[in-house]
C-alpha positions in Angstrom: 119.7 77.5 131.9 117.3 74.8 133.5 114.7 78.0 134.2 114.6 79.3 130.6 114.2 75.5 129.3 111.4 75.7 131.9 109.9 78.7 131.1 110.3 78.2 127.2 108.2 74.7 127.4 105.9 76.2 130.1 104.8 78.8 127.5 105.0 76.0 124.5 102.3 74.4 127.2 99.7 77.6 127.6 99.7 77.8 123.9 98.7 74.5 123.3 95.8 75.0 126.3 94.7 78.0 124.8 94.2 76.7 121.2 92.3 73.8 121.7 89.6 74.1 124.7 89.7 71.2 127.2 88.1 70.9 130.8 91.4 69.2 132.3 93.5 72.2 131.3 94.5 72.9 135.3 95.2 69.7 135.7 97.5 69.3 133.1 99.3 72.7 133.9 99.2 70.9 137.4 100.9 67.7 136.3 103.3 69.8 134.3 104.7 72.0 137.1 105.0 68.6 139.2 106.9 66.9 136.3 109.1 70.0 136.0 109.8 70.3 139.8 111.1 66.6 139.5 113.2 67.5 136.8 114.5 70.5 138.6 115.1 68.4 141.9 116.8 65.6 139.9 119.0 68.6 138.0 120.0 70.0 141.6 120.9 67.0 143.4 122.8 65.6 140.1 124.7 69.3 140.2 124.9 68.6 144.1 126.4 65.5 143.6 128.9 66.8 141.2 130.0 69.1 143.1 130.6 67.3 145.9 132.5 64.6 144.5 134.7 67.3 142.7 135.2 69.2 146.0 136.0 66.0 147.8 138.6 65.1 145.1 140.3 68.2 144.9 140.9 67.9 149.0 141.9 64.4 148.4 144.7 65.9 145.6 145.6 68.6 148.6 145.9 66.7 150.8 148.7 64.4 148.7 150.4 67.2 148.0 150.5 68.2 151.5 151.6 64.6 152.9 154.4 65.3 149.7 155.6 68.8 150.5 155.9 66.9 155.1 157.8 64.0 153.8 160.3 66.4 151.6 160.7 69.2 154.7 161.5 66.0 156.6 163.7 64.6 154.8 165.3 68.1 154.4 165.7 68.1 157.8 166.7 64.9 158.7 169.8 65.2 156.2 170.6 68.7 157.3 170.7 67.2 161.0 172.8 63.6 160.3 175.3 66.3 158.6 175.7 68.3 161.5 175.9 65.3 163.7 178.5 64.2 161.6 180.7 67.1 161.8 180.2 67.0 165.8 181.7 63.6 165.9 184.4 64.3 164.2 185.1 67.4 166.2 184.3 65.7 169.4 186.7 62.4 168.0 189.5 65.7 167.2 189.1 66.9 170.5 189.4 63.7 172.4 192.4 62.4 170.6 194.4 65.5 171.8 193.0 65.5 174.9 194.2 61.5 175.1 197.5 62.6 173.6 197.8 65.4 176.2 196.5 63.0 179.4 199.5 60.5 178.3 202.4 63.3 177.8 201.5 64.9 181.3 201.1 60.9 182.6 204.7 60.0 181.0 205.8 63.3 182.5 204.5 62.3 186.4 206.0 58.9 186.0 209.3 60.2 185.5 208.7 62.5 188.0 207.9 59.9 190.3 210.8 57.3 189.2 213.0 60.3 190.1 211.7 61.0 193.7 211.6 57.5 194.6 215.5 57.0 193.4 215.6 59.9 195.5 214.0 58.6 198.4 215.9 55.3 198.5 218.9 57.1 197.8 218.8 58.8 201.0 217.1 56.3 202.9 219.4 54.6 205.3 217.0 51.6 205.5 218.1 50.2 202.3 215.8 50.1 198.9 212.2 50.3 198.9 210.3 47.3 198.1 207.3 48.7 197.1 205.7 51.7 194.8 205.9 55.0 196.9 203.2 57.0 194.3 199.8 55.9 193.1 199.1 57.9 189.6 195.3 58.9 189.7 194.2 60.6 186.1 190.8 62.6 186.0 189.2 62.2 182.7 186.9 65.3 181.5 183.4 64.3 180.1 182.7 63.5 176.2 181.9 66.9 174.8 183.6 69.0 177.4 185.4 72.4 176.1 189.0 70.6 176.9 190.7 74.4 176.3 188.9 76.0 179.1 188.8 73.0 181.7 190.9 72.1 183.8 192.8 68.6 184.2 193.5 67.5 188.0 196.3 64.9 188.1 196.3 63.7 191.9 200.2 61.5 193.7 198.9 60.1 196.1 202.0 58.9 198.7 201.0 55.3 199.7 203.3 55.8 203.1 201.4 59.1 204.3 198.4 59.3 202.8 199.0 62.7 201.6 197.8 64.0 198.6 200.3 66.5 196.4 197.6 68.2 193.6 199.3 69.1 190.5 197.4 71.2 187.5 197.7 71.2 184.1 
């Protein structure tokens, strides 16, 4: 558009040269050319301008919606991983309450185990009754988060007189 404006006046200019005669005709084509090289520089770097500011405000509105789009996967994921933490508690809580319920039957069951062999023991004793605890109950507890099915819990009597150990599993 510019060069047609450009050519249309330059022609508008040789006309006018050419019908009336003057010595400082070069120098006027000279001082027009000039003038329209201004104009065309002023044009470009306006255009330039322009375009850079448009360029630098579309990245600016990318950019937003790229911090947007980060923020909603995150919050995306951040609830989808507080819900599955969530339903590990409560299995882990499940699990330990009937691990805790089956620790205290089997415990209940080794006491009266061990109430019955110490009657037994001072029943048969000829030195009279026993002032003191024959069995020490020692309970092995399996770590938070530990498969409780497939483990394995060691319940160790210890006999305070000998020193021996007698290893039950459950």
């Amino acid at each position: 558009r510019h060069k047609a404006e450009r050519a249309m006046r330059k022609k508008q200019l040789k006309r006018r040269l050419s019908q009336t005669p003057t010595k400082n005709a070069d120098a006027e084509l000279a001082e027009f050319k000039s003038s329209e090289d201004r104009k065309y520089n002023m044009i470009k770097s306006r255009l330039e301008e322009a375009y850079k500011s448009s360029l630098l405000r579309q990245i600016d509105v990318e950019m937003e919606e790229l911090r947007d789009q980060q923020q909603f996967k995150k919050q995306a994921i951040i609830t989808n991983e507080t819900k599955k933490l969530r339903e590990l508690d409560g299995k882990h809580a499940a699990e330990l309450q009937d691990f805790k319920s089956q620790v205290a039957a089997s415990k209940a069951k080794l006491d009266q185990e061990c109430t019955a062999e110490r009657r037994r023991i001072e029943s048969s004793s000829t030195l009279g009754t026993c002032k003191y605890t024959f069995f020490k109950l020692d309970v092995v507890l399996v770590p938070y988060g530990a498969n409780l099915n497939a483990s394995l819990v060691g319940i160790a009597i210890t006999n305070r007189n000998s020193h021996q150990k007698l290893n039950r599993r459950e």
